[in-house]
C-alpha positions as CSV (number, residue, x, y, z in Angstrom):
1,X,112.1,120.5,99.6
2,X,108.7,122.1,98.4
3,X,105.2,122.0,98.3
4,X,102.5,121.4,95.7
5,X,99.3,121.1,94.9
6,X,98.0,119.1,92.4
7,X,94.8,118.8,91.2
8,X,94.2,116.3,88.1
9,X,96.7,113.5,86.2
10,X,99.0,114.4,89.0
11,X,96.4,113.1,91.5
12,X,97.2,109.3,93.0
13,X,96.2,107.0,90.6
14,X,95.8,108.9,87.8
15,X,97.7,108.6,84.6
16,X,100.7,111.3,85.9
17,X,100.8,110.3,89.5
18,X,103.2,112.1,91.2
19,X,105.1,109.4,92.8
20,X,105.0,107.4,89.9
21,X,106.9,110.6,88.4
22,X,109.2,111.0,91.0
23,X,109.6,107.0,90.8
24,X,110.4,106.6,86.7
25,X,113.7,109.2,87.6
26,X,114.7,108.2,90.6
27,X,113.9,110.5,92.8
28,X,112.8,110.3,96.0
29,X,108.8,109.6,97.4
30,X,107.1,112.7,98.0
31,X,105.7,113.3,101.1
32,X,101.3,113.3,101.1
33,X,100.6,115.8,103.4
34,X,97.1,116.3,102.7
35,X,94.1,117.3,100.6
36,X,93.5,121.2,100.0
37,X,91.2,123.4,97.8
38,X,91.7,126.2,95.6
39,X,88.6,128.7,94.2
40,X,88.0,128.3,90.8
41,X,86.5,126.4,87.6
42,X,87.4,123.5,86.6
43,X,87.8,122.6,82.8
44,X,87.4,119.3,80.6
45,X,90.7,119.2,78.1
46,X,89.8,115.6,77.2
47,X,92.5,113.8,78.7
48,X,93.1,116.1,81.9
49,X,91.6,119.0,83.3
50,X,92.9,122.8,83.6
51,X,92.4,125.4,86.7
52,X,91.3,129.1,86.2
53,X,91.6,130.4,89.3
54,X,89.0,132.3,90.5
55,X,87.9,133.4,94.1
56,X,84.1,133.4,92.8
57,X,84.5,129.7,91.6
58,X,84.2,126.4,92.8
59,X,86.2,124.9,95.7
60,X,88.6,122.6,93.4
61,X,90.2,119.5,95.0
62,X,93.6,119.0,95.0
63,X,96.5,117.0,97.0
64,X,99.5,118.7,98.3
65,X,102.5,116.7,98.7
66,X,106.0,117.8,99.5
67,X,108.6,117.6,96.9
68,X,112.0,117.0,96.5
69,X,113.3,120.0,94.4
70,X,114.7,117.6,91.8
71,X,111.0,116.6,90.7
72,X,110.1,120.3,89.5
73,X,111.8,120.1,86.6
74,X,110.4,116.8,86.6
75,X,106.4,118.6,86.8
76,X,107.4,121.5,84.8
77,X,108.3,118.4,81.9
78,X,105.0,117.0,82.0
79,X,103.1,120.1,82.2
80,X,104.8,122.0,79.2
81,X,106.0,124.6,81.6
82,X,109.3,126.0,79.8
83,X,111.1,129.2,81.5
84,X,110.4,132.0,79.8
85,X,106.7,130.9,77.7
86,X,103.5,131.2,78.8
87,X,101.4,128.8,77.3
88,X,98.7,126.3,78.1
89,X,100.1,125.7,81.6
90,X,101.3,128.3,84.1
91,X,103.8,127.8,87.2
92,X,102.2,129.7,90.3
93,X,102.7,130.0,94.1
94,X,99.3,129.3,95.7
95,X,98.3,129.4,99.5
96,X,96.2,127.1,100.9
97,X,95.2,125.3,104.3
98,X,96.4,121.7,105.0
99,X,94.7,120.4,108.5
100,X,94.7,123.7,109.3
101,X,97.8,125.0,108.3
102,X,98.6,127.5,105.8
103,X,101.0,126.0,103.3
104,X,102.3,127.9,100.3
105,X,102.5,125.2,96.9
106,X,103.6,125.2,93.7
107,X,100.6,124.7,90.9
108,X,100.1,124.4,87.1
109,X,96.5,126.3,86.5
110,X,96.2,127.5,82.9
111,X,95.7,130.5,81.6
112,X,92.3,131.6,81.3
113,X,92.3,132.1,76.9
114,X,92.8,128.4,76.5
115,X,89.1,127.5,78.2
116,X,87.0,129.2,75.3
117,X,84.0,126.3,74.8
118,X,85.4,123.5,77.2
119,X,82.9,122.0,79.4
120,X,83.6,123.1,82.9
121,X,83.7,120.9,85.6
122,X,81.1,121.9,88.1
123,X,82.2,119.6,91.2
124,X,85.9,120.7,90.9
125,X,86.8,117.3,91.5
126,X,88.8,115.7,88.3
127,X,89.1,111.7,89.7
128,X,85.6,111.8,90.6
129,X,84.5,113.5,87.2
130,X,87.0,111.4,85.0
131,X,85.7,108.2,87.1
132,X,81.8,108.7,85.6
133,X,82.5,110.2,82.1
């Protein structure tokens, strides 16, 4: 098992949820444990949003789930995360507090080159952004 935190089409309801993900190949339910934050901005791609972390940025909304380790490969898939290329999206470890406990996750930011004139979004919250655009 693992952790992750996801913060935009992965997000319940949203048009990659995570259980629907783990659902479509059989795998089984992850496990909610919670809503977390990471610092940074928050960027508009059009049809999902992209993370640059930064510790001088926004708090940026997120769930964490646990994982089976069969639905990686699964995320990596739908993220374009391939071993070996660093492209839009970026696998990364990233520690942050679930009901007060410090849980280290799996995330997909992007790297920071592939933001140049995007609109940023300033609440760091993607459903609630998408919801109103």
């Amino acid at each position: 098992m693992q952790t992750v935190f996801v913060y935009g089409t992965l997000r319940a309801g949203e048009v990659n949820d995570i259980r629907e993900a783990a659902a479509r190949n059989e795998i089984a339910e992850p496990t909610l444990l919670g809503t977390a934050t990471v610092r940074g901005h928050l960027f508009d791609f059009g049809s999902y949003p992209g993370l640059v972390v930064d510790d001088q940025g926004v708090d940026v909304i997120g769930d964490v789930y646990e994982i089976d380790d069969e639905l990686v490969a699964v995320l990596d898939e739908i993220e374009a995360v391939y071993p070996g290329v660093e492209d839009r999206f970026l696998a990364r470890d990233v520690m942050v507090k679930v009901d007060g406990n410090v849980v280290n996750c799996r995330f997909y930011p992007v790297a920071p080159n592939t933001v140049k004139g995007l609109p940023e979004i300033k609440s760091g919250d993607w459903v609630k952004y998408r919801a109103t655009r």
